[in-house]
C-alpha positions as CSV (number, residue, x, y, z in Angstrom):
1,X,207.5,-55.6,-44.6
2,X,210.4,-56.2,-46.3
3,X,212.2,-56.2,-49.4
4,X,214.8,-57.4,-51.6
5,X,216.1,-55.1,-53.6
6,X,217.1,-55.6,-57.6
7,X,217.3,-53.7,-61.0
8,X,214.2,-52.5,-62.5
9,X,212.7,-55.0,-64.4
10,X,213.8,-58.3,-62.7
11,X,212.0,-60.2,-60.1
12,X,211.3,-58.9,-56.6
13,X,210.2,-61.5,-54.2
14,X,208.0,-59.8,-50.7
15,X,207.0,-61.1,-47.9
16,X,204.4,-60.1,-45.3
17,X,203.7,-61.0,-41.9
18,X,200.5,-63.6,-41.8
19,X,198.4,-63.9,-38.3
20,X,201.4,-63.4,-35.8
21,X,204.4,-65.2,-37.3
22,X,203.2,-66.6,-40.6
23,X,204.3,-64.9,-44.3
24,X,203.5,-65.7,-47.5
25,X,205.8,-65.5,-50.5
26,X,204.3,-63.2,-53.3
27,X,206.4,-62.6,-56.7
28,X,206.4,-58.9,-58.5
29,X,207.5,-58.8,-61.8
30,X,209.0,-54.8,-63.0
31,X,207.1,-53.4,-60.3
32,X,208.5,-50.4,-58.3
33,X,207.2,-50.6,-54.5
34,X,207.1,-47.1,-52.8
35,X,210.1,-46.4,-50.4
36,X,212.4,-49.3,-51.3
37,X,215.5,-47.8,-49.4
38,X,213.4,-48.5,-45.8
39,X,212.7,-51.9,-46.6
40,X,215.4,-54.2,-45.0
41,X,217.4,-56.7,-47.0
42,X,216.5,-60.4,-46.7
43,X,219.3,-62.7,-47.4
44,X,217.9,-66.5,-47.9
45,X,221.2,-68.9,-47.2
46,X,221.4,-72.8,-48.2
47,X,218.5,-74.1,-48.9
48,X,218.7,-77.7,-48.8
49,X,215.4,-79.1,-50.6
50,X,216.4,-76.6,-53.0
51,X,219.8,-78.5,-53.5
52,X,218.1,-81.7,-53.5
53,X,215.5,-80.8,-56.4
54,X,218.8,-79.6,-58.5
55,X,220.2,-82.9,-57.9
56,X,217.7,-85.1,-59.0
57,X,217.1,-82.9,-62.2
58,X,220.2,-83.2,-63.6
59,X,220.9,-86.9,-62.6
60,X,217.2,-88.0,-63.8
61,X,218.4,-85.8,-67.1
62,X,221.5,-87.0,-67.5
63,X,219.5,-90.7,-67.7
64,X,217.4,-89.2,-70.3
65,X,220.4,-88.4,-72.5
66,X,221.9,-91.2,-72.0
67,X,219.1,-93.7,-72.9
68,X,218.1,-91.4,-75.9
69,X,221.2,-91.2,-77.6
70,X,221.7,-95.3,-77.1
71,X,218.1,-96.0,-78.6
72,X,217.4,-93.6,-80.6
73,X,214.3,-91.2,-80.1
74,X,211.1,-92.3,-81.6
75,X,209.9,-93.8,-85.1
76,X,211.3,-97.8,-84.4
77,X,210.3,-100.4,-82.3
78,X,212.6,-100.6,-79.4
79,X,213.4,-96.3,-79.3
80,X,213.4,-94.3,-76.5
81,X,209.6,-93.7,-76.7
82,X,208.3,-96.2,-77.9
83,X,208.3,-97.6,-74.1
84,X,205.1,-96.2,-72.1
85,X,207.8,-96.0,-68.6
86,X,209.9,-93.6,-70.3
87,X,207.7,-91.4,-71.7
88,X,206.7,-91.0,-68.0
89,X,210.3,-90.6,-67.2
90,X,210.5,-87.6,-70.0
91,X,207.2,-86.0,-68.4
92,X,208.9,-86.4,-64.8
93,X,211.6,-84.7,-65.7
94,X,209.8,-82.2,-68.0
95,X,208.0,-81.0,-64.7
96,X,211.0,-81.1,-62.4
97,X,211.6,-77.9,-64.1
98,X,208.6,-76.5,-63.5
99,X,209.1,-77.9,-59.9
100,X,212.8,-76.3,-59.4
101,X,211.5,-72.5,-60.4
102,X,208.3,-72.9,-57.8
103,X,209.7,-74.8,-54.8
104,X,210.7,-72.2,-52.5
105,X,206.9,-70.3,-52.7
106,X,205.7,-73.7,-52.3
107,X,207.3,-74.7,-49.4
108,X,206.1,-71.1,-47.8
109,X,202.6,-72.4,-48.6
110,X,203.0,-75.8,-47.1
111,X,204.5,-74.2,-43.8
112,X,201.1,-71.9,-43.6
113,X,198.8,-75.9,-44.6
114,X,201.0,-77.6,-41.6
115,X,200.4,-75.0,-39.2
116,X,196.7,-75.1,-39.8
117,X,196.9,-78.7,-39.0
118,X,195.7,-78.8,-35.3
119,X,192.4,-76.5,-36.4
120,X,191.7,-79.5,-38.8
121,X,192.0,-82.2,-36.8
122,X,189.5,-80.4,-34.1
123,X,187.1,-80.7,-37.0
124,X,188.1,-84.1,-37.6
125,X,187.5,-85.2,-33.8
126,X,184.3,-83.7,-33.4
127,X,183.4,-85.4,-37.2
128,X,184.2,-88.8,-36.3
129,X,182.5,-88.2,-32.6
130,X,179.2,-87.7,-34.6
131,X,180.2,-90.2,-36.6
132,X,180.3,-92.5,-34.4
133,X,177.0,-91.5,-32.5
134,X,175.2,-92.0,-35.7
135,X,176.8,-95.7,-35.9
136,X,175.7,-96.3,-32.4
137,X,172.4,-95.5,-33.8
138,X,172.8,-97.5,-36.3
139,X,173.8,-100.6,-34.7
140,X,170.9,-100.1,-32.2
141,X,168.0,-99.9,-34.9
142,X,169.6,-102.5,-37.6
143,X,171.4,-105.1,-36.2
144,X,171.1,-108.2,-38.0
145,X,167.8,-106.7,-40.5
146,X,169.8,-106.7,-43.5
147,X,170.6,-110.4,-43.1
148,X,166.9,-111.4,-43.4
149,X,165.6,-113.6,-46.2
150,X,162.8,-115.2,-47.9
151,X,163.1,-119.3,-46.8
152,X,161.2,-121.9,-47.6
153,X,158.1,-122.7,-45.5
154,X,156.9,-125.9,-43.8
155,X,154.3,-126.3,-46.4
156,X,156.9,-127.4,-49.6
157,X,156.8,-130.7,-50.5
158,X,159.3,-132.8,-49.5
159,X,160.4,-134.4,-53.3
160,X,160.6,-130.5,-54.5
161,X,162.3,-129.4,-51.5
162,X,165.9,-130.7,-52.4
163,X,166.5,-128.3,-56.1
164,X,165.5,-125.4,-54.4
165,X,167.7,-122.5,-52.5
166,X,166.5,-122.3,-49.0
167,X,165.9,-119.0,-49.3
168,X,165.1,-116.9,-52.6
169,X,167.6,-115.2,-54.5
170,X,166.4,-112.4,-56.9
171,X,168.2,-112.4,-60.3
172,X,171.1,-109.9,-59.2
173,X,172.0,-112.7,-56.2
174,X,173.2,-111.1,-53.0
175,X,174.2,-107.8,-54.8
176,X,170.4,-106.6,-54.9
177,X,169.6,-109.0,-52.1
178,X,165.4,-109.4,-51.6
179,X,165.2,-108.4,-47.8
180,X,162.1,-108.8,-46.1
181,X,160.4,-107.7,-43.0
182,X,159.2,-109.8,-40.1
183,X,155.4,-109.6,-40.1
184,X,155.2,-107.9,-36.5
185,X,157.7,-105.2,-38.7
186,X,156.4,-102.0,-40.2
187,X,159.2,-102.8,-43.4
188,X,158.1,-102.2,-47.1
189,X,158.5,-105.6,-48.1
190,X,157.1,-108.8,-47.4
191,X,157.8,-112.6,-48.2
192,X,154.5,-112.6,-50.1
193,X,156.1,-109.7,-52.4
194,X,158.5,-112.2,-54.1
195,X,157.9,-111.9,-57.3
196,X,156.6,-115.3,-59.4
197,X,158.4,-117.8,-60.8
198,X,159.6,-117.5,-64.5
199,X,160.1,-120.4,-66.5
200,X,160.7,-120.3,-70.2
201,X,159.7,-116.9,-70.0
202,X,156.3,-118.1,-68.7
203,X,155.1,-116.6,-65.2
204,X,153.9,-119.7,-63.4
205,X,150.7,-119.5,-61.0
206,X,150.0,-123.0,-60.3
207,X,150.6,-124.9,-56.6
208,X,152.1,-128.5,-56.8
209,X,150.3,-130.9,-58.5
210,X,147.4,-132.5,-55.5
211,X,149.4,-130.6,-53.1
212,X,147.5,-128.3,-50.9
213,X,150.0,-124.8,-50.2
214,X,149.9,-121.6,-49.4
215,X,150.6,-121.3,-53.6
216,X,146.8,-121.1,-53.9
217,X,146.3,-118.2,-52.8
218,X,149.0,-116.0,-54.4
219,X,148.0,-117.1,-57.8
220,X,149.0,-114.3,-60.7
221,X,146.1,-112.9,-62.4
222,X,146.3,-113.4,-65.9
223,X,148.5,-116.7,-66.2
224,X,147.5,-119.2,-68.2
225,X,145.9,-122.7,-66.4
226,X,148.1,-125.7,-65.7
227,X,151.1,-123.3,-66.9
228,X,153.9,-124.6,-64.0
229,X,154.2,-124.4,-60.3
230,X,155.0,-121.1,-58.7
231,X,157.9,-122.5,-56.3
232,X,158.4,-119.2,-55.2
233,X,155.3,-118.8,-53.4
234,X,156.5,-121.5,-50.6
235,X,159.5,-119.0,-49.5
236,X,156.6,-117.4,-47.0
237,X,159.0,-117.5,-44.0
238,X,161.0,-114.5,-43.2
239,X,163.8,-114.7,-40.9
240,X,167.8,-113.9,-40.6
241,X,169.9,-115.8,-42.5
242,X,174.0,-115.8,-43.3
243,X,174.9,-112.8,-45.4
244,X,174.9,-109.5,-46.2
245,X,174.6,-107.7,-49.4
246,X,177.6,-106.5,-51.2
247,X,179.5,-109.8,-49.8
248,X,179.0,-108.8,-46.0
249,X,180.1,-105.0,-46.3
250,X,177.1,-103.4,-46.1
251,X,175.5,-104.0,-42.2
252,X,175.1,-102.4,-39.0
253,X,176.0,-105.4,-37.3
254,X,179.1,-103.9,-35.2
255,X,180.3,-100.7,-35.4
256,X,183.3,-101.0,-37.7
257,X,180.3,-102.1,-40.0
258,X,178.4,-99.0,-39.5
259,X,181.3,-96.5,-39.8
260,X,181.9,-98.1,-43.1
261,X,178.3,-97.8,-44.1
262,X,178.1,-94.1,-43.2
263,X,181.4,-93.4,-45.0
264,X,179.7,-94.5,-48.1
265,X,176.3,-92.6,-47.2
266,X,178.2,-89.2,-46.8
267,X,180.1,-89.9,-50.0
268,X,176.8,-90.0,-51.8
269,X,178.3,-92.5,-54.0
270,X,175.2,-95.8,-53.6
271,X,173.6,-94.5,-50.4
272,X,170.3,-94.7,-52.1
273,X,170.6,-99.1,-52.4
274,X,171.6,-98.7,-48.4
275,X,169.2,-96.6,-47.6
276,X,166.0,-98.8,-49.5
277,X,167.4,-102.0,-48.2
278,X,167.0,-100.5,-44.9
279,X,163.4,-99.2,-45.4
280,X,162.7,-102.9,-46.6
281,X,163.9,-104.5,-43.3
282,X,162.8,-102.1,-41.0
283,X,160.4,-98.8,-41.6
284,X,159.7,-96.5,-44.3
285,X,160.7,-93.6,-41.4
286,X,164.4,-94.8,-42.0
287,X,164.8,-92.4,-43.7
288,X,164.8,-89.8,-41.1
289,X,168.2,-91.3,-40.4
290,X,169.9,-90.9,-44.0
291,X,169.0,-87.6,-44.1
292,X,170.2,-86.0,-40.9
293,X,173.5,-88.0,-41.6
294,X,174.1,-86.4,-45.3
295,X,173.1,-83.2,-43.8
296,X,175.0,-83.3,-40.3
297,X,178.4,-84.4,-42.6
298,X,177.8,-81.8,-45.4
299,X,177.5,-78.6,-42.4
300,X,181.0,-80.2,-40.6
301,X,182.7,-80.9,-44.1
């Protein structure tokens, strides 16, 4: 241990051996420590950030002084502070004080960060290595599902066909995206779950006019006869299409994909949209998956 030595009453600065080599910098105010005279003297030389922090204090407030006394402080347009950037120049140089009495502690603490280094990036490998396993899964399972769309069957007529989207598009487009399930599938959803169309705040029920469809029999109990035609029934066909939602970020196509996915998932920040479209597309059991990955991250985080 050792110790250097002062009046009574001023600061003492300790420091004590940390896990071999490693100290920490500790700060006594007025405190007598037992058997001062067998504690060796440390001398601290140059220290160059030191220097440095000293430097660009007095040059940074020299600026301030300067610019002040040609404006004038506050209370016109055009003063000192009446500009946003130098009121953050005033707070910059407001906490380069505080900066200048804490540095040399601090950079004690950021030796004792650095040399913990290599134990964190242990943890990081083995993170990402499950990580990655989980995107392998996830690639494997869900390839392509999130892609898959209600289109337009065989059975629309031809002079209605050309309006239409080929595929339907719920009211929050490909942001809440309406993904199906192939009908050999166990997903949640099905192309015969689209919901009816609206016009004029009407819910429509009715096929096209001398048109036999498979409208007919998905008509919505309650409407009112001869209301309009339910084009939304004729988007029966589920298959992949083009996109993905959130504008092609959110897939397990690849396995860039995937990582990005899970990133988001053990954030906890919109896993819940990820984890529904998934249960739509594939099986209600997804979410086996979601839950050993927020788990798995939370234990290594």
């Amino acid at each position: 241990m050792a110790l250097h030595e002062g009046e009574r009453g001023r600061q003492r600065e300790v420091t004590f051996p940390l896990q071999e080599e490693r100290e920490v910098c500790i700060h006594m105010e007025g405190e007598q420590l037992p058997y001062p005279d067998l504690a060796p003297v440390v001398e601290r030389g140059f220290n160059m950030q030191v220097a440095l922090d000293l430097f660009s204090f007095v040059y940074f407030s020299m600026e301030l002084v300067i610019k002040v006394a040609a404006l004038g402080l506050s209370g016109y347009n055009g003063s000192y502070l009446s500009n946003n950037w130098n009121k953050f120049d005033t707070t910059a140089v407001a906490l380069g004080i505080h900066h200048i009495n804490i540095s040399v502690c601090m950079q004690d603490m950021v030796m004792i960060l650095l040399d913990t280094l290599p134990m964190l990036v242990n943890v990081l490998v083995l993170y990402m290595f499950v990580m990655f396993i989980f995107a392998i899964v996830g690639v494997q399972l869900w390839a392509g599902k999130l892609r898959n769309r209600c289109f337009l069957g065989v059975d629309i007529p031809e002079n209605s066909s050309g309006w239409l989207n080929p595929y339907y598009v719920s009211k929050y487009d490909e942001r809440s995206p309406f993904i199906c399930s192939y009908d050999h599938s166990n997903g949640m959803r099905r192309c015969h779950d689209v919901p009816p169309y609206i016009r004029d705040e009407e819910t429509c029920s009715l096929a096209v006019p001398n048109h036999s469809s498979a409208a007919n029999k998905f008509l919505v109990p309650g409407a009112a006869a001869n209301a309009c035609v339910n084009w939304n029934s004729y988007y029966n066909i589920c298959r992949a299409g083009d996109h993905n939602p959130n504008m092609g970020v959110t897939s397990f196509d690849n396995i860039g994909h995937a990582l990005i996915v899970l990133f988001q998932v053990v954030t906890l920040e919109g896993w819940t949209d990820i984890l529904f479209f998934v249960m739509d597309a594939h099986s209600f059991w997804s979410f086996i998956f979601f839950m050993l990955v927020t788990i798995v991250s939370s234990n290594l985080s």
